[in-house]
N, C-alpha and C positions, 0 to 999 in steps of 0.2 A: 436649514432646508430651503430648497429654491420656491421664488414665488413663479405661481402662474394663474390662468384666468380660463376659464371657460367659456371656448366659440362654440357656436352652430351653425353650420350653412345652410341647413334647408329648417322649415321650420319648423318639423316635426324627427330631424335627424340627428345622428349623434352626437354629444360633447367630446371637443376635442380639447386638449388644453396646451395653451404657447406662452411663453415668455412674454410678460407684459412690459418689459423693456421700461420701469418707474413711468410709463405713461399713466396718468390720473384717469380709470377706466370705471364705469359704473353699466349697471346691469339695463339691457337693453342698446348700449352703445352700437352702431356700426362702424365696424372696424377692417383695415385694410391688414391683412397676415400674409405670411409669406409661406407656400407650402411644397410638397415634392412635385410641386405642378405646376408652379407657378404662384402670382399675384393674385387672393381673393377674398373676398368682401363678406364677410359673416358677422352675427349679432352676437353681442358678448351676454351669456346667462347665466354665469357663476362668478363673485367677484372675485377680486384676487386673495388665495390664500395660501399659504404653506402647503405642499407636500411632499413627504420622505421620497427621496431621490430613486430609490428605487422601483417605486409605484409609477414613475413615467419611464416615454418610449424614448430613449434618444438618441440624436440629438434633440433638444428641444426648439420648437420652428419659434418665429418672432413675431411680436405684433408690431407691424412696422410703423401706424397712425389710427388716430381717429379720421373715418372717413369724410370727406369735403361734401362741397355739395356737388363738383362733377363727379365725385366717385358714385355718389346715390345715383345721379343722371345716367351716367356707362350703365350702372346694370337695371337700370328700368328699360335703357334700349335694347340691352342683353335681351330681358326678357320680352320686348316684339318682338328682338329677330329671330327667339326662340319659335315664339309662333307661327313666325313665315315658315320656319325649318320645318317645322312638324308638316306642315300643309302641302311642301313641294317634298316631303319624304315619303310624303303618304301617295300621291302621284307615280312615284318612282319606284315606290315597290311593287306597284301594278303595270305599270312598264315592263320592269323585269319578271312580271309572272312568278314572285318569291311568297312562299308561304309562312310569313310572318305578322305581327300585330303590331302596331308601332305604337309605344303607349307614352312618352316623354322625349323632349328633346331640354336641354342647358348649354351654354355659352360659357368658356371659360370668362373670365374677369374679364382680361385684354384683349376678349374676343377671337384670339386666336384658336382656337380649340370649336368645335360644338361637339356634345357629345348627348347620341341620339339612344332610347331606350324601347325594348323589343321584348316580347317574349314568341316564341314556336318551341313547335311541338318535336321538334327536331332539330340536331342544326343544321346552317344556311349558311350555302354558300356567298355573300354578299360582297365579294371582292370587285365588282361591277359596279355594284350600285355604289359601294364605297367614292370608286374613283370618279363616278357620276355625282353624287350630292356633293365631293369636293371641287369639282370642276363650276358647278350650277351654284352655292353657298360661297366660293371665293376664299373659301378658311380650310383648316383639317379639318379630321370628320371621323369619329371614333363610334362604332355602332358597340352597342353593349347587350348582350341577351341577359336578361334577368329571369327570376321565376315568379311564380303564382302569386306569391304573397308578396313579394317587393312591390307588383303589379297594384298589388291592393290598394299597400300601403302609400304608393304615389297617387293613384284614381281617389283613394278614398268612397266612402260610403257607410252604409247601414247596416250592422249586423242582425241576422236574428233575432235579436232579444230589442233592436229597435234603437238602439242610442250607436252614435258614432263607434265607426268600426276602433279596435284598442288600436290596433297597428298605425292607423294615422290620429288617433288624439294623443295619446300616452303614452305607448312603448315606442322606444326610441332602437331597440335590437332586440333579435328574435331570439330567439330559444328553443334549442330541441325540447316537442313535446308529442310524446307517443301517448300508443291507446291505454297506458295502463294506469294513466294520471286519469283516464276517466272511468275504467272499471274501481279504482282505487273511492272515487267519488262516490258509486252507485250509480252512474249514470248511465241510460240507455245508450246501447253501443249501435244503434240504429245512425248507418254515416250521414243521414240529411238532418240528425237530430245532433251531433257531434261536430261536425264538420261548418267552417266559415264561406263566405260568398268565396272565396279563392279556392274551394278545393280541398284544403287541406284541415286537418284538427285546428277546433277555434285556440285561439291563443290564450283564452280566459283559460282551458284547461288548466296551466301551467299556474299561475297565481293564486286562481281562488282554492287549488288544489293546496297552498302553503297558506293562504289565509286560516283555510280549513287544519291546516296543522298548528298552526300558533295559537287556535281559538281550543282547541284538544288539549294542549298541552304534549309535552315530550313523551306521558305513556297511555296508553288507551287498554282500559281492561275490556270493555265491552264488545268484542271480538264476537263473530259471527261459529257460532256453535258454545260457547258460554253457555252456561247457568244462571240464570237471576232471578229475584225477586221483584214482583211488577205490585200495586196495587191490587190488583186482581187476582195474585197467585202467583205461583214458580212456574216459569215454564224458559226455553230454550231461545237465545236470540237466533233466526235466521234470516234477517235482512237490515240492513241502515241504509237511513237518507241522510248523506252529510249535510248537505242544504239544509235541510228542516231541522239535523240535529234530532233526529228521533231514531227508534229502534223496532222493529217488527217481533214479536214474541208469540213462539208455538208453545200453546200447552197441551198437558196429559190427554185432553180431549182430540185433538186435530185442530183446535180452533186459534186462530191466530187473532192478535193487537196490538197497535200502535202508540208506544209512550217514548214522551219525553223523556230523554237521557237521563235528565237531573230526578229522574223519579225512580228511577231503576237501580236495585245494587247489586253489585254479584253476589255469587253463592259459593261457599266455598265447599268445595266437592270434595269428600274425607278416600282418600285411595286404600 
């Protein structure tokens, strides 16, 4: 099986994995790779190990060195010139009267390249300002519209519940996730109750929705119109909180209550 090693460019972005080329590479390295873009500098966070050939994309790209110390120098300059870019791109869209947000600009490695990050509500005609920031920048100039959440996930912030947003500490790629991961939850389907600082369904949906399945295990009898047995009597399940792990039960009265799963059995109902 080929060896290879896992890069990240950004440092909250995806693992890519290149040919370590028997370079002696350890985790945290900065490293020079070679990619369909060119020359660029990423941090190595998987060491090098086996994997079946088929689970990679290839060809596979190459780690060409451990980075010097001008390498680290280029992209710390990379990133001023980043910021100058952001500052006379933000000028420029106001120039041109274009209704978009300018939320990132990056440098290729060799500096040839900047590539500027945007969201609107629409698209934008930017063939103008294209040829203006490359005239004004001195380099190309590649404008990128992205969405809501990539938005996020580059700004970063504070979710809802108060601790770093998922998308910029831990998840590394997104995932479809619809509203049925949170009716599946019991969760209020109220969208300022559901919904992340971007917009869209929080991305905890998705996860704590599979946490909640491995903690269940593969079958769940305690199903919503069930029979069971509660301390207090037989009576009907008609609500769960998966969070809490507890169950709502209606009895013969109309009177409803709230127990703990592990206290509750079914009932087996004779047809």
């Amino acid at each position: 099986m080929p060896l290879v090693v896992g890069i990240r460019f950004k440092e909250k972005g995806k693992v890519y994995y290149f040919d370590p080329c028997e370079l002696s590479l350890k985790l945290g390295d900065k490293v020079i790779v070679e990619t369909v873009k060119g020359t660029e500098m990423g941090t190595v966070v998987t060491e090098v190990k086996e994997v079946p050939e088929e689970k990679l994309v290839s060809p596979l790209k190459k780690v060409l060195r451990v980075a010097r110390e001008q390498d680290i120098l280029r992209e710390q300059q990379n990133r001023d010139k980043a910021k100058e870019a952001i500052e006379i791109t933000e000028k420029k869209i106001k120039e041109h009267g274009l209704d978009m947000h300018l939320v990132d600009a990056e440098y290729a490695f060799d500096g040839s390249r900047v590539t500027i990050y945007f969201t609107a509500d629409a698209r934008v005609d930017f063939r103008e300002l294209v040829k203006d920031l490359a005239s004004t920048l001195k380099t190309r100039v590649e404008l990128r519209q992205i969405g809501v959440r990539d938005e996020a996930k580059l700004i970063g912030g504070f979710g809802p519940c108060g601790r770093e947003l998922c998308c910029s500490s831990f998840l590394y790629e997104f995932e479809p996730i619809s509203i049925k991961l949170a009716k599946e939850q019991n969760l209020s389907l109220n969208p300022s109750k559901i919904s992340g600082i971007c917009g869209r369904l929080l991305c905890c949906l998705r996860f704590e929705a599979e946490e909640v399945a491995v903690e269940e295990g593969p079958t769940l009898a305690l199903e919503i119109g069930s029979y069971v047995i509660t301390p207090e009597g037989e009576g009907k399940v008609v609500s769960r909180d998966e969070q809490k792990g507890t169950i709502i039960v209606e009895f013969e009265d109309g009177t409803t209550d709230e127990f703990p799963e592990e206290e509750v059995d079914v009932k087996n109902v004779e047809t």
